[in-house]
MIDOKE-224490 format. One line per field, with one value per atom (N, C-alpha, C, O): atom name; y, z, x; residue number from 1; residue in one letter. Coordinates in steps of 0.1 Angstrom, whole numbers, m for minus. Layout:
<atoms>
atom = c(CA,...);
yy = c(Y,...);
zz = c(Z,...);
xx = c(X,...);
nr = c(NUM,...);
rest = c(a,...);
</atoms>
This chain:
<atoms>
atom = c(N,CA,C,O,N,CA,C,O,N,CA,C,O,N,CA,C,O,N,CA,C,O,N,CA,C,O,N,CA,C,O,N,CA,C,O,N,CA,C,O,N,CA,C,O,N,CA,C,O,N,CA,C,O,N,CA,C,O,N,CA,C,O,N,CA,C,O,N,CA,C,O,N,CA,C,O,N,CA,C,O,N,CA,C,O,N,CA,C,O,N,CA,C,O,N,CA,C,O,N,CA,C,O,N,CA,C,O,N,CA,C,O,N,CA,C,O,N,CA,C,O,N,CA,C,O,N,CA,C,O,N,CA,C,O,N,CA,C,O,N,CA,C,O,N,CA,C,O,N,CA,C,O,N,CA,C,O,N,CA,C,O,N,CA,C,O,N,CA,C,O,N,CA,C,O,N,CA,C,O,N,CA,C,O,N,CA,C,O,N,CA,C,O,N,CA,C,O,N,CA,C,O,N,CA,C,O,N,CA,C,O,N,CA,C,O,N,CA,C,O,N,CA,C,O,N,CA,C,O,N,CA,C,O,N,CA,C,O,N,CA,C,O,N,CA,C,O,N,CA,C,O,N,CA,C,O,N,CA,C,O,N,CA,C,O,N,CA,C,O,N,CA,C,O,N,CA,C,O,N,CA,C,O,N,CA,C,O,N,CA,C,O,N,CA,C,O,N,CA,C,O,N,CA,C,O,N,CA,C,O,N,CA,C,O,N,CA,C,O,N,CA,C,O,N,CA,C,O,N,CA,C,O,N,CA,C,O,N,CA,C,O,N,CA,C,O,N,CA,C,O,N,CA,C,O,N,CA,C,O,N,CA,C,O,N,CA,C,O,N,CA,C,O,N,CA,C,O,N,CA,C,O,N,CA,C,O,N,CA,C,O,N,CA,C,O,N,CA,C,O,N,CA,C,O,N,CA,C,O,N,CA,C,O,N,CA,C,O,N,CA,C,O,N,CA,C,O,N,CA,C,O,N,CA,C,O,N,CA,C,O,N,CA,C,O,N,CA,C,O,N,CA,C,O,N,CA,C,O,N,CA,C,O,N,CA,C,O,N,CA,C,O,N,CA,C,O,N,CA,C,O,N,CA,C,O,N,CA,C,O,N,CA,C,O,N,CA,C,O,N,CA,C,O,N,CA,C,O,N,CA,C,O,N,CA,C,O,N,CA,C,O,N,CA,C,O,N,CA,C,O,N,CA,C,O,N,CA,C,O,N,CA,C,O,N,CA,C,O,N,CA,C,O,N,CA,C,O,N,CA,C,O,N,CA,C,O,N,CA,C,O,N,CA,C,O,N,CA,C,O,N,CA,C,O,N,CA,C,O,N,CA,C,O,N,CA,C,O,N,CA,C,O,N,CA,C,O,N,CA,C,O,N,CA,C,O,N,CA,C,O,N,CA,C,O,N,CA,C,O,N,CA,C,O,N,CA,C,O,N,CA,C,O,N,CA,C,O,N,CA,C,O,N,CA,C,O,N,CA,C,O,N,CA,C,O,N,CA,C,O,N,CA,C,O,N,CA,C,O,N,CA,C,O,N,CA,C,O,N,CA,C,O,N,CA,C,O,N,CA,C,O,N,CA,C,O,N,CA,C,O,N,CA,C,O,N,CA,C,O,N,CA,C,O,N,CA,C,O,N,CA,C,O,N,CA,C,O,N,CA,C,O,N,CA,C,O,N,CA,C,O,N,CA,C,O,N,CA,C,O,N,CA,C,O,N,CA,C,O,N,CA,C,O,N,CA,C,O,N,CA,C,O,N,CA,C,O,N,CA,C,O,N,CA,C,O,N,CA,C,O,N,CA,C,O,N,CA,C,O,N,CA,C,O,N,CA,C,O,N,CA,C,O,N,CA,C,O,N,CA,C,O,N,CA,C,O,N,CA,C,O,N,CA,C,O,N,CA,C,O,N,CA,C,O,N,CA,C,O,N,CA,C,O,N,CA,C,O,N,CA,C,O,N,CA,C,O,N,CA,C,O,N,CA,C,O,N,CA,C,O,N,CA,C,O,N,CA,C,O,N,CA,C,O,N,CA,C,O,N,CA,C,O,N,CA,C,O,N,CA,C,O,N,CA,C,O,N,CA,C,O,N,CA,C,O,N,CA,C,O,N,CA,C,O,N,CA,C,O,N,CA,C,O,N,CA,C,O,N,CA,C,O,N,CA,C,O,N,CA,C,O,N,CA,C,O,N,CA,C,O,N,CA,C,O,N,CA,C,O,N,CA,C,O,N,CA,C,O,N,CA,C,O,N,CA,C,O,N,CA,C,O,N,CA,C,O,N,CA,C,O,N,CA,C,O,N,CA,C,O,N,CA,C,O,N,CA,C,O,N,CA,C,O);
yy = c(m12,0,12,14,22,35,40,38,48,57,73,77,80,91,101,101,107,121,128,132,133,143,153,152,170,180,186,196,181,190,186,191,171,170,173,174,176,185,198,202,203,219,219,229,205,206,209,218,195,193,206,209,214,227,233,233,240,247,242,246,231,223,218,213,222,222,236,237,245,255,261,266,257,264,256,261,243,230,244,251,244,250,261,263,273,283,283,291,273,268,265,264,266,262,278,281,284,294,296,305,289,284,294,295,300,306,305,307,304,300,310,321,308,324,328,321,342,348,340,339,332,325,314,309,308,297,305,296,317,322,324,325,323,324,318,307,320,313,307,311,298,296,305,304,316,325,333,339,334,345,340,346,328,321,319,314,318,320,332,332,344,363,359,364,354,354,347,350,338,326,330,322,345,347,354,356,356,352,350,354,338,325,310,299,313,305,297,285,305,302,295,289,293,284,272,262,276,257,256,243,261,247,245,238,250,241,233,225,236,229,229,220,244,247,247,247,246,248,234,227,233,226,212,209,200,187,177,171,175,162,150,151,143,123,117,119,105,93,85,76,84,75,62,49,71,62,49,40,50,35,41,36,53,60,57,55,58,59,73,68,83,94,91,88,92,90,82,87,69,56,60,63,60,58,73,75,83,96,108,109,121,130,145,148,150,163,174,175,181,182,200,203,209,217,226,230,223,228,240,245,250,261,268,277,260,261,252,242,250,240,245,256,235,240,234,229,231,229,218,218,205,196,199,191,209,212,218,214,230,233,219,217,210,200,195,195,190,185,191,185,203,212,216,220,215,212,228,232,240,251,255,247,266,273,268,259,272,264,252,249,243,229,221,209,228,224,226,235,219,223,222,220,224,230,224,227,215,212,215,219,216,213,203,201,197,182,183,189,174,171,155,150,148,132,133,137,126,125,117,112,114,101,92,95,78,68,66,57,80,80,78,83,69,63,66,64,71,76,61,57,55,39,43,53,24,31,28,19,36,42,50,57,47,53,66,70,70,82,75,69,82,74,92,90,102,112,121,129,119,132,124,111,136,132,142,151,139,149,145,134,156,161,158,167,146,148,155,152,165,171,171,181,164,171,182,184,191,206,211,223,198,196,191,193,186,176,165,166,152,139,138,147,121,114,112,109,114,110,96,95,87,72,67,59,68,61,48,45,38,29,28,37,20,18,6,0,3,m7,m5,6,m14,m9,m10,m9,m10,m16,m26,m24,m32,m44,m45,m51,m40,m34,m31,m40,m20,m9,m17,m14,m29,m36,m31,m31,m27,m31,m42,m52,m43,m52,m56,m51,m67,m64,m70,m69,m75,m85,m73,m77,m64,m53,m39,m33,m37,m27,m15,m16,m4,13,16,9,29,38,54,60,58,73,82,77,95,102,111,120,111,117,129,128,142,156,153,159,144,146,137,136,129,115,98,91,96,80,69,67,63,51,41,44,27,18,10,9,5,4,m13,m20,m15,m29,m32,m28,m41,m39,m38,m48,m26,m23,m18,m17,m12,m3,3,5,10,24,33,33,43,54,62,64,68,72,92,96,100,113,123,124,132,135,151,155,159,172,182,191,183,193,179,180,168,160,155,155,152,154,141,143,125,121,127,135,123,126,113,103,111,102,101,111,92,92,90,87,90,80,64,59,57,46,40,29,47,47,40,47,32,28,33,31,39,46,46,46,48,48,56,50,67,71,76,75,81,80,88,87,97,102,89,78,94,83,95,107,88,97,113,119,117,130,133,121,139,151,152,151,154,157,166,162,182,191,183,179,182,178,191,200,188,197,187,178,191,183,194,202,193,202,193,182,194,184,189,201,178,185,188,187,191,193,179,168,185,177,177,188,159,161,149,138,153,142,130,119,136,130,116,106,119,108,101,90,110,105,99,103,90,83,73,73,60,45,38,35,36,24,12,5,8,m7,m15,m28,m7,m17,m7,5,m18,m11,m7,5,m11,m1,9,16,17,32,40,35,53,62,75,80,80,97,104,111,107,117,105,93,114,110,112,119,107,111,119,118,132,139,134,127,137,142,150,153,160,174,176,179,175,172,187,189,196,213,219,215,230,241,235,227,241,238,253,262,253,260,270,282,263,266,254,243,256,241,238,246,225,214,212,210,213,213,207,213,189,185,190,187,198,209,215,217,220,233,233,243,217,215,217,220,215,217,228,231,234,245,255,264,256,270,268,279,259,261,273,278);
zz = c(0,0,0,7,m10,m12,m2,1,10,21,12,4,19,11,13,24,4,11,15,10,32,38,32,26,31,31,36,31,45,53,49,52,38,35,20,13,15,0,5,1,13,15,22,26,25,30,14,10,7,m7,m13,m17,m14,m26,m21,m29,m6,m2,m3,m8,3,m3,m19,m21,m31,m40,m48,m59,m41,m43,m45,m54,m31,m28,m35,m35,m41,m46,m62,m64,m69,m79,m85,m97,m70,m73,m69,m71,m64,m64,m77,m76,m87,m100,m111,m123,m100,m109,m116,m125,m112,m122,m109,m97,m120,m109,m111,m122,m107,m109,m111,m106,m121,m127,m112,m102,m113,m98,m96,m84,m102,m99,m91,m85,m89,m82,m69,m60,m64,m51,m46,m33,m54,m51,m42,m41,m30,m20,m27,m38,m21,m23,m29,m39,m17,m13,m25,m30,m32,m39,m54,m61,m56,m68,m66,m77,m62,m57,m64,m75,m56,m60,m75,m82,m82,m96,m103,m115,m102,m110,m125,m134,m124,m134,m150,m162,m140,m154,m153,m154,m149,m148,m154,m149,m165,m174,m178,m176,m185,m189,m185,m192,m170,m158,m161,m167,m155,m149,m163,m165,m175,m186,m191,m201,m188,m195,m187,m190,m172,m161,m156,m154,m156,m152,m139,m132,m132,m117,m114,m121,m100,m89,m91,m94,m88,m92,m85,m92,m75,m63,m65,m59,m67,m66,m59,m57,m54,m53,m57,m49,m73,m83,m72,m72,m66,m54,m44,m37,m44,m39,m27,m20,m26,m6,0,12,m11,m6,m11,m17,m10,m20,m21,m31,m10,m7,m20,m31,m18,m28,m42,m51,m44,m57,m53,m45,m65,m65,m69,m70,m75,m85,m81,m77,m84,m82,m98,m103,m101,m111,m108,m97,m116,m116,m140,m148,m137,m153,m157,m154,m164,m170,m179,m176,m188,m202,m207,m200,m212,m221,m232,m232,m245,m253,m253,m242,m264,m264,m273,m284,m270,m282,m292,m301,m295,m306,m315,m327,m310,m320,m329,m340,m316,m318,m331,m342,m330,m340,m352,m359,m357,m365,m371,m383,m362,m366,m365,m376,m353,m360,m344,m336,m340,m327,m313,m315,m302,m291,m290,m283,m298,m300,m291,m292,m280,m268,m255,m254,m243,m231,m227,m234,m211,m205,m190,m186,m183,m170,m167,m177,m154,m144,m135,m133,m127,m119,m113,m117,m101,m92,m93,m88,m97,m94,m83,m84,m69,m58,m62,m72,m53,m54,m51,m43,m58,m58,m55,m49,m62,m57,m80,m89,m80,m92,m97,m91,m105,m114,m124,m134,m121,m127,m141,m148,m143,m159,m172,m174,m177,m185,m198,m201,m204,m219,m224,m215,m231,m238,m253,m262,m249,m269,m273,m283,m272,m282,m281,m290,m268,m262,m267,m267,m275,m277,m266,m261,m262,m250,m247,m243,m250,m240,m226,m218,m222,m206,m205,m215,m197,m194,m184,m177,m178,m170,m165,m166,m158,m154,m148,m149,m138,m129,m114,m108,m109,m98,m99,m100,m97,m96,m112,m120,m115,m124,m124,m114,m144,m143,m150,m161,m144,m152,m158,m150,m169,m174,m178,m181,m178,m183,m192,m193,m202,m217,m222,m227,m222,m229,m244,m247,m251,m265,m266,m254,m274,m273,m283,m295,m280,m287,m285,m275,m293,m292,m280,m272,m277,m267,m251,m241,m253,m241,m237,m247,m226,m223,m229,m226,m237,m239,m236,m241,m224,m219,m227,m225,m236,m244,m254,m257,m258,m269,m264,m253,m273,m270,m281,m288,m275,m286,m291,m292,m297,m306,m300,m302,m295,m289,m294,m301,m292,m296,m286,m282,m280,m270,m274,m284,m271,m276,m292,m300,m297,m312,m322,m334,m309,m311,m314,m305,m323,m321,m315,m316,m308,m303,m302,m301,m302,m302,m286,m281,m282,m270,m267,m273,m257,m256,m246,m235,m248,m240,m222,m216,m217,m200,m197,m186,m212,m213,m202,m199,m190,m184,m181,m174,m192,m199,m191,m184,m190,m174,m181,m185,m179,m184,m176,m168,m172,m168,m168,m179,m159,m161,m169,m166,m179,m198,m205,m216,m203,m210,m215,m206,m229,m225,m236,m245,m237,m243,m245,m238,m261,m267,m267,m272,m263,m262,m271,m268,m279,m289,m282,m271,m287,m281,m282,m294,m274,m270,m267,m271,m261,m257,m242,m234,m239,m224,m215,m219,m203,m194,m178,m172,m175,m158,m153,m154,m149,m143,m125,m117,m122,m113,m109,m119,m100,m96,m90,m86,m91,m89,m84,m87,m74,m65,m60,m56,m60,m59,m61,m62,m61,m60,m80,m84,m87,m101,m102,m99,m108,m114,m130,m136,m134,m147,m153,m148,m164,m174,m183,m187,m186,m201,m208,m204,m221,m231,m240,m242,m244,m249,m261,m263,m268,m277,m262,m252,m264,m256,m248,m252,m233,m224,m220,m218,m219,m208,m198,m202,m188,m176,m173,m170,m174,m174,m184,m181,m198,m208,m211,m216,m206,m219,m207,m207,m199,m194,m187,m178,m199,m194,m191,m197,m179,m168,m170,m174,m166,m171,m158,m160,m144,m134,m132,m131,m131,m132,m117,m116,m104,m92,m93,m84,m104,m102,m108,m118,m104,m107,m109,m102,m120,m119,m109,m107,m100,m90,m79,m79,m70,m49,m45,m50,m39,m30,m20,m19,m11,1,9,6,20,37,40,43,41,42,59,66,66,81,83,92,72,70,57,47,64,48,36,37,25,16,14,15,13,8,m5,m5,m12,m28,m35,m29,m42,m49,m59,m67,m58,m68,m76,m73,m91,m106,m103,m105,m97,m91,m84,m85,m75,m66,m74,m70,m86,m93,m94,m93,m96,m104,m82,m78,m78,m63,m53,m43,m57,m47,m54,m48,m69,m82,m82,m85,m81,m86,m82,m83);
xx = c(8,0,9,19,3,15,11,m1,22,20,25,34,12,14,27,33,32,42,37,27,44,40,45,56,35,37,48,53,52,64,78,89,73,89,88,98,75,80,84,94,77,84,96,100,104,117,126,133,120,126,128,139,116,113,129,139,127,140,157,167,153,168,173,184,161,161,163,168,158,161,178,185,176,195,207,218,205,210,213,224,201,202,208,212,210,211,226,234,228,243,254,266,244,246,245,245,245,238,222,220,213,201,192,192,186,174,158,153,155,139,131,133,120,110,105,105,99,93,84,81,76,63,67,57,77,85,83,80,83,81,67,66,56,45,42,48,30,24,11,7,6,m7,m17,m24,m17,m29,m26,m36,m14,m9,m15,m22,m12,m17,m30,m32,m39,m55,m57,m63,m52,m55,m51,m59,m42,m39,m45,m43,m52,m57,m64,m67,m66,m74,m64,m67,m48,m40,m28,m17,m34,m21,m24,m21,m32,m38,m26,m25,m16,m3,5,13,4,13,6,10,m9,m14,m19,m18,m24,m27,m13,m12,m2,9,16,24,10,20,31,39,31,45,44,34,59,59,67,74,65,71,65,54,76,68,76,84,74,82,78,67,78,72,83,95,72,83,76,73,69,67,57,59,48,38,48,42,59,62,68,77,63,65,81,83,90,102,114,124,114,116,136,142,139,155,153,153,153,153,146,154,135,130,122,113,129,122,128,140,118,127,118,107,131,124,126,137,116,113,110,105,112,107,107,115,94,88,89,78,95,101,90,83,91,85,77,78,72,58,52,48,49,39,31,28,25,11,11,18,0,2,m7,m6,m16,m22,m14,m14,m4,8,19,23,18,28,23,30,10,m1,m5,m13,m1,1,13,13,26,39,40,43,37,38,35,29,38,40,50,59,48,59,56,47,62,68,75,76,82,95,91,83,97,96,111,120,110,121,115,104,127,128,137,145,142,150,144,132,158,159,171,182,167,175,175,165,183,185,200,212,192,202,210,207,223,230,219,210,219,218,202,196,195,180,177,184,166,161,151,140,151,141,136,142,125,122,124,127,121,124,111,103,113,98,102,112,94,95,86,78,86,73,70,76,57,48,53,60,53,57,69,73,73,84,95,95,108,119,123,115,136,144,157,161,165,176,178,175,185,186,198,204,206,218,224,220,233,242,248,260,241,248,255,260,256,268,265,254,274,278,285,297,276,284,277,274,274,277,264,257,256,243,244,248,239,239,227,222,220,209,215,226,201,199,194,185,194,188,187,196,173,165,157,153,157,151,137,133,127,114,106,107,103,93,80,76,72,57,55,51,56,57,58,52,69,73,87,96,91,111,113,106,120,129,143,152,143,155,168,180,163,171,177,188,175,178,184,183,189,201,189,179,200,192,200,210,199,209,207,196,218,213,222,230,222,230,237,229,248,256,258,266,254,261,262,270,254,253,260,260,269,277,265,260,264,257,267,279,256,263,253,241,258,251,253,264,241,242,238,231,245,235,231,235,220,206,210,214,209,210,221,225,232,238,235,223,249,245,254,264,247,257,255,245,267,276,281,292,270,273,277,268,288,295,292,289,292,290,290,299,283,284,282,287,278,276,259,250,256,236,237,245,229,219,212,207,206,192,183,188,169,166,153,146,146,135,127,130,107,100,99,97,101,100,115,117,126,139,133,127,134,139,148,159,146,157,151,139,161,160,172,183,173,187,188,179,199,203,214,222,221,229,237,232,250,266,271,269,279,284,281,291,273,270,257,253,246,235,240,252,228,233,219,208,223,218,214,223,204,197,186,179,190,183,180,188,165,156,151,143,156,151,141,146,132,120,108,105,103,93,86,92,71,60,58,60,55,54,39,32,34,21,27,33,25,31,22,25,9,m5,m7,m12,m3,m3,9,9,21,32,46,58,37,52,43,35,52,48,58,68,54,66,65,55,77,78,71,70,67,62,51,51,38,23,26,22,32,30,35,31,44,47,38,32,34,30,37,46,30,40,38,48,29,25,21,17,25,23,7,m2,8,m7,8,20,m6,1,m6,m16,m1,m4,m2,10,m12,m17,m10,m20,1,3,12,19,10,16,6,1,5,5,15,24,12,24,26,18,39,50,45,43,45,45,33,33,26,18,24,28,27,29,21,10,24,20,5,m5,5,m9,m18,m30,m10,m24,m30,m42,m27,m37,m52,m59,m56,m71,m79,m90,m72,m78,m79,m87,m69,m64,m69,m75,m69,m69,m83,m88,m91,m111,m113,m125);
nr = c(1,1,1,1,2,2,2,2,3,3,3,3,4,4,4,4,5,5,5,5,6,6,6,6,7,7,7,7,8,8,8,8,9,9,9,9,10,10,10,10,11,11,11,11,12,12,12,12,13,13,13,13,14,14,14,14,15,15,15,15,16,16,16,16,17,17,17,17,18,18,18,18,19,19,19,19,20,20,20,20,21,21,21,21,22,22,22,22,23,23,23,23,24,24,24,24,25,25,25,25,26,26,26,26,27,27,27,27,28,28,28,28,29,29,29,29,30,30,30,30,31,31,31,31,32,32,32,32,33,33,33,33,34,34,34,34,35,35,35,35,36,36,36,36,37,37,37,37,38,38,38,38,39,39,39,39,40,40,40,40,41,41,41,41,42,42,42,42,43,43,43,43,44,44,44,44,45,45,45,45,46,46,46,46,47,47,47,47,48,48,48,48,49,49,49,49,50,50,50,50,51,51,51,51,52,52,52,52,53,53,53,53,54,54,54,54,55,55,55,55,56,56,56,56,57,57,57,57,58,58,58,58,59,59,59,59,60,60,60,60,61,61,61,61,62,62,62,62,63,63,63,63,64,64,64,64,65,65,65,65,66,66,66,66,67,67,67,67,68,68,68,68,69,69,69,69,70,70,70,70,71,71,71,71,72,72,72,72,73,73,73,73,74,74,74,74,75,75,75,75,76,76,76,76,77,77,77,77,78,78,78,78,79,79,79,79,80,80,80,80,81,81,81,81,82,82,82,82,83,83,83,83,84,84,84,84,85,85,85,85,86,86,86,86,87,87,87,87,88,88,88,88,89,89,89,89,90,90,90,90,91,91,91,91,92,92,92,92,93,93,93,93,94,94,94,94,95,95,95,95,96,96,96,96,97,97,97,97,98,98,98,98,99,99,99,99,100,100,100,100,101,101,101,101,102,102,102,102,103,103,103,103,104,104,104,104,105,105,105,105,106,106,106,106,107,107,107,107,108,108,108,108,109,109,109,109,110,110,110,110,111,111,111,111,112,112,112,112,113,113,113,113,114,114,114,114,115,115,115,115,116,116,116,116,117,117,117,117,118,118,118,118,119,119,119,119,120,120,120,120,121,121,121,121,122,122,122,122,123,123,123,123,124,124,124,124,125,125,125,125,126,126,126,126,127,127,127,127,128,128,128,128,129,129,129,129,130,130,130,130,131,131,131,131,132,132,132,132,133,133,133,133,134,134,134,134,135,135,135,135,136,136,136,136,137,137,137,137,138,138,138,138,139,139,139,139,140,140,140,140,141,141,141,141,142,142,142,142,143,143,143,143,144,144,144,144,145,145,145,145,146,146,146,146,147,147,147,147,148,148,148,148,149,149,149,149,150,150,150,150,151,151,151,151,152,152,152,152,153,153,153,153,154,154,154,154,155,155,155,155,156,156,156,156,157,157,157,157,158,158,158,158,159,159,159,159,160,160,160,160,161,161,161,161,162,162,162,162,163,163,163,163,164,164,164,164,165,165,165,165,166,166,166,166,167,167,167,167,168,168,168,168,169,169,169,169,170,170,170,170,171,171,171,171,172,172,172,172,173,173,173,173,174,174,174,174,175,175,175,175,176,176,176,176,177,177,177,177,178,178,178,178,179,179,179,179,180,180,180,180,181,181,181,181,182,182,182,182,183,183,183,183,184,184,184,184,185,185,185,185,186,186,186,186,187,187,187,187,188,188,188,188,189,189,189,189,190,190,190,190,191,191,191,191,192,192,192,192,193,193,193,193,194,194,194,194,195,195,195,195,196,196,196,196,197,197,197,197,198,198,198,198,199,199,199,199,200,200,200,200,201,201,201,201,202,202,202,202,203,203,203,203,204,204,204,204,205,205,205,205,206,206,206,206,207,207,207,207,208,208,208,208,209,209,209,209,210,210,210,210,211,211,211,211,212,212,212,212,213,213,213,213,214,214,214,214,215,215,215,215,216,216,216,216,217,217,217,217,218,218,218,218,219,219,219,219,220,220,220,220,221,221,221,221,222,222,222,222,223,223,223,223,224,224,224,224,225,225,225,225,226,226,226,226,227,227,227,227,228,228,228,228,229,229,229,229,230,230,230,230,231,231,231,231,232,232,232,232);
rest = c(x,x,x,x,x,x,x,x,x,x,x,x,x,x,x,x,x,x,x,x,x,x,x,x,x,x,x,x,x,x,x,x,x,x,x,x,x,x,x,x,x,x,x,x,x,x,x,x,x,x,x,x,x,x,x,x,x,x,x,x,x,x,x,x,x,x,x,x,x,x,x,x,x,x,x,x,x,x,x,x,x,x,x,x,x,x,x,x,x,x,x,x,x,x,x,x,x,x,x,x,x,x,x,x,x,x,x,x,x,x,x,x,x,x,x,x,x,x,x,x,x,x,x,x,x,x,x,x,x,x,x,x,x,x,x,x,x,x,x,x,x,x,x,x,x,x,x,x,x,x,x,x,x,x,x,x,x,x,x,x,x,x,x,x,x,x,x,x,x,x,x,x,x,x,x,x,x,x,x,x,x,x,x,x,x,x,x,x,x,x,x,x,x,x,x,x,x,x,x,x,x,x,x,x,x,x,x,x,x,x,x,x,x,x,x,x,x,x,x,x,x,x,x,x,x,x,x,x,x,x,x,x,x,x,x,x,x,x,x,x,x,x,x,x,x,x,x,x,x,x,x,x,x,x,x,x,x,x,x,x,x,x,x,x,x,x,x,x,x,x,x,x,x,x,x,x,x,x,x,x,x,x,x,x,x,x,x,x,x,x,x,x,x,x,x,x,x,x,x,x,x,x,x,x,x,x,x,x,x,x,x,x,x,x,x,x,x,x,x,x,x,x,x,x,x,x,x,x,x,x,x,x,x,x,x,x,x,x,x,x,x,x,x,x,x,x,x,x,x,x,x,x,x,x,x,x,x,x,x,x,x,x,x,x,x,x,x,x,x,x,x,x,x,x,x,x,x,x,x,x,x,x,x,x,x,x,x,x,x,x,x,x,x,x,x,x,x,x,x,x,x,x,x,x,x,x,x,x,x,x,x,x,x,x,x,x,x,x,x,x,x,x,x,x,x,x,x,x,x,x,x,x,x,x,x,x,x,x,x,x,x,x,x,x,x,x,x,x,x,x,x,x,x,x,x,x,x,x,x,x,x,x,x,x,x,x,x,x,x,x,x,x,x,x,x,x,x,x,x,x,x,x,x,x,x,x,x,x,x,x,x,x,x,x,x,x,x,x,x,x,x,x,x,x,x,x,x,x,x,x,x,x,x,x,x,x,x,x,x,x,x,x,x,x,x,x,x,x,x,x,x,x,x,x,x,x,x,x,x,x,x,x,x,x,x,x,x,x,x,x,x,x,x,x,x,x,x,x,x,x,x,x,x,x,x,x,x,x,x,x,x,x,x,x,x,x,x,x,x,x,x,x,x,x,x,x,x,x,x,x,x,x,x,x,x,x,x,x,x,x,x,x,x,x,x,x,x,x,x,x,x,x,x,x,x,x,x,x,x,x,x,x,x,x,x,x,x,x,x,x,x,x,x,x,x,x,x,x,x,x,x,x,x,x,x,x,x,x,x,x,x,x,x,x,x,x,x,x,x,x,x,x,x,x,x,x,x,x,x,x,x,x,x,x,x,x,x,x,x,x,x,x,x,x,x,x,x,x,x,x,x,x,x,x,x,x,x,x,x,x,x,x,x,x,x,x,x,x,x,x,x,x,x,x,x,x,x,x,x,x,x,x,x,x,x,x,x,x,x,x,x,x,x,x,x,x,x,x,x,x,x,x,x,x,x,x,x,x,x,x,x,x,x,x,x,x,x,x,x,x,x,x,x,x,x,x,x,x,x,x,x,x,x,x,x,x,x,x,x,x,x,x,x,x,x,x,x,x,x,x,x,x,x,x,x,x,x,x,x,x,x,x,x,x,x,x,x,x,x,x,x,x,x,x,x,x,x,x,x,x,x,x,x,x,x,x,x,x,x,x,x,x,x,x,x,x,x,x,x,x,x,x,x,x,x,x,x,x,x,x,x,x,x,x,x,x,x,x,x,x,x,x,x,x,x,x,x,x,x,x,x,x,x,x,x,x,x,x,x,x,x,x,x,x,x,x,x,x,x,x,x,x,x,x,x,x,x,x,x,x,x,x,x,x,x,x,x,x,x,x,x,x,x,x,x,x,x,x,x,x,x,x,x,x,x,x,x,x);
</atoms>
């Protein structure tokens, strides 16, 4: 049974994710400072934030262990898939992430997102890579990725070990799971359009993209999932 995340340890995460970043130099838009109450008073033009889903985004992929299996996510930019579907307007999105040492992001594919994962600095980002066989992992098969623009051929559970200024490109239906090695790793994904909702299928039906909470604090800031609850 998933035990939900408490509130008080996303608003731990948000701040120690914060200070992580700007450690890097990376600063977050002013809306990243917003309170609750503040985004309530705006709701009426901040259309732009929540139908693209920008913002703040913590999981531990429901299996209630965040240290272990868990990512922290914060969404920049977004378009729109009707553009996508047209081939014509904001076509791309833009994350930032934190992958801890030795904390796992499962492994899962997308039916439409191609993406940039990047290294921006810390320790060592390690994906794994599986191929696909009618939209199964295949553990038996290797992929073909492109390193900073380098192809390589991989074999099946490959785990390509990317190094700070170093970025995979990854297609739809690419198999991956990554992880910080030795260190806390700053990540950047540059991406066609993102929906979080449709476009990530895991290879184990118990994970989920989003946590249930435990309301046991105020929150801090809302998480991308608060909007449709907190914004009515």
């Amino acid at each position: 049974m998933s035990i939900p995340m408490k509130r008080s340890a996303i608003n731990r995460i948000m701040r120690e994710s914060e200070v992580f970043m700007r450690s890097f130099g990376f600063i977050l838009p002013p809306f990243s400072r917003w309170s609750p109450d503040e985004m309530r008073a705006r709701k009426g033009e901040i259309d732009g934030i929540t139908n693209a889903a920008l913002g703040w985004d913590i999981t531990d992929f429901g299996l209630s262990d965040f240290e272990k299996t868990g990512l922290f996510l914060f969404t920049v930019r977004n378009g729109r898939f009707a553009d996508l579907q047209r081939g014509r307007g904001m076509l791309y999105a833009e994350k930032a992430m934190i992958a801890r040492k030795d904390q796992v992001t499962p492994m899962h594919r997308h039916l439409l997102k191609a993406e940039d994962i990047i290294n921006r600095g810390g320790g060592t980002l390690v994906v794994e890579l599986f191929g696909d066989t009618d939209g199964q992992c295949d553990r038996a098969k290797g992929t073909r990725v492109a390193t900073d623009g380098i192809w390589r051929d991989l074999a099946p559970g490959h785990k390509l070990k990317l190094a700070p200024g170093e970025s995979v490109t990854l297609m739809p239906g690419d198999w991956h799971a990554f992880w910080g090695e030795g260190a806390d790793v700053f990540v950047a994904e540059v991406s066609t359009v993102n929906d979080d909702n449709t476009d990530n299928i895991f290879e184990d039906p118990a994970v989920t993209r989003f946590s249930g909470i435990d309301e046991d604090e105020a929150p801090l800031h809302l998480l991308v999932p608060d909007y449709p609850g907190w914004l009515r």
